[in-house]
C-alpha positions in Angstrom: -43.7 -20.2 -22.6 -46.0 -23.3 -22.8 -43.9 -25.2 -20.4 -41.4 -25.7 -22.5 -37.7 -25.4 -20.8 -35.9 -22.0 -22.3 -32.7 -24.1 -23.3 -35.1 -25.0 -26.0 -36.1 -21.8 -27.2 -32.6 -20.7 -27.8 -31.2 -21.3 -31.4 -27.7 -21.5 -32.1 -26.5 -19.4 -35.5 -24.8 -21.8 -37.9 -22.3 -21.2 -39.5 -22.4 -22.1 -43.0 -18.9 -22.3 -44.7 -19.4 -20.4 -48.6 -20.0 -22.7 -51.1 -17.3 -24.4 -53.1 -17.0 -22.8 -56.9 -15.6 -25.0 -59.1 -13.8 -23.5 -62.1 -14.4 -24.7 -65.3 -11.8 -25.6 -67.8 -11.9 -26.0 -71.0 -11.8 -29.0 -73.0 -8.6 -28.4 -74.1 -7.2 -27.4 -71.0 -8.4 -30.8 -69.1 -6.7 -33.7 -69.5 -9.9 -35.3 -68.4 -11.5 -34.9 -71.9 -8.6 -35.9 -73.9 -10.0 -38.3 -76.3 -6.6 -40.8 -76.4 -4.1 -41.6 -73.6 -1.4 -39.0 -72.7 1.6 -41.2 -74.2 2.8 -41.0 -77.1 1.6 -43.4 -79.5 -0.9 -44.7 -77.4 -4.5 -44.1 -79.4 -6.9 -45.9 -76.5 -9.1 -44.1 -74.9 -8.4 -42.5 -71.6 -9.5 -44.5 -68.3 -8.1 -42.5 -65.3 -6.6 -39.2 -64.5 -2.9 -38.8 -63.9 -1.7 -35.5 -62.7 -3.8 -33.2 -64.9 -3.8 -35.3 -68.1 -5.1 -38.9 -68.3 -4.2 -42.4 -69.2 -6.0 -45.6 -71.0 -5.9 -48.7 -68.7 -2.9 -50.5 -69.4 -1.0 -47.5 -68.8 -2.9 -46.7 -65.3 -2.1 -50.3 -64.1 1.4 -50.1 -65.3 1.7 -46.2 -63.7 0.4 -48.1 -60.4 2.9 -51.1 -60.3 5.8 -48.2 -60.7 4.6 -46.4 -57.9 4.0 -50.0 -55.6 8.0 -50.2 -56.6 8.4 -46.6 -55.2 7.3 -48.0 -51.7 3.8 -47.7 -49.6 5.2 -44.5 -48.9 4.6 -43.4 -52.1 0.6 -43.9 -52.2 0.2 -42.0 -49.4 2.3 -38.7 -50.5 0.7 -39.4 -53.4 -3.2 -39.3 -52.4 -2.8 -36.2 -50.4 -1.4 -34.1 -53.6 -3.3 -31.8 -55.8 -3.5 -33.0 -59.2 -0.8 -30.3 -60.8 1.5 -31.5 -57.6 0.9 -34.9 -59.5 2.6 -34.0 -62.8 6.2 -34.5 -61.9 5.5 -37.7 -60.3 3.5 -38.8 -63.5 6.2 -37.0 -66.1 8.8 -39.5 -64.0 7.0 -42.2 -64.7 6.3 -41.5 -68.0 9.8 -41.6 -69.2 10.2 -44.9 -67.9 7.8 -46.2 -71.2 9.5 -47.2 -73.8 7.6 -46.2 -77.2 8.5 -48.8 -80.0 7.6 -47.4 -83.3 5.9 -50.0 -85.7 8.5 -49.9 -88.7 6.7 -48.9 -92.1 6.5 -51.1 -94.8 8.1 -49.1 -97.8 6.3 -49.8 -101.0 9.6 -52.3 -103.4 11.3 -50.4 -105.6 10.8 -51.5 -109.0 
């Protein structure tokens, strides 16, 4: 067959793995599309996921100095999770935030 070798005439079948289907959520469901940051109190809007809700900045920088405290062993259990494996990990964390209330001013009695 015009002088070509017949290794080169023979066509391997490829395998093509199904395609990956990705579900979609909800707004309400994702944390992703929360409009404020998952702790309470905090109004700013969200900047990072953490677990299956989200987080504004300060909060994502303070979540990652807790878990530099945990040990390097932490980051890499920690990147290998799922993001609902996450949620205990974050819900730790998150009780470690101490939520000061802003007293009200109460109108004087007169």
């Amino acid at each position: 067959m015009n002088g070509l070798p017949e290794h080169y005439y023979r066509v391997k079948q490829l395998k093509i793995r199904p395609s990956v289907l990705h579900t979609r959520v909800s707004y309400s469901e994702d944390g992703m599309h929360d409009l404020t940051c998952l702790i309470k109190g905090c109004q700013t809007k969200v900047y990072a996921p953490a677990g299956t809700h989200s987080i504004c900045r300060e909060h994502f920088l303070n979540y990652l100095t807790w878990r530099r405290r945990k040990g390097p062993q932490m980051f890499m259990k920690y990147a290998g999770m799922t993001m609902e494996e996450r949620d205990p990990i974050v819900a730790e964390w998150a009780n470690t935030i101490r939520v000061e209330e802003v007293p009200t001013v109460s109108a004087p009695k007169t």
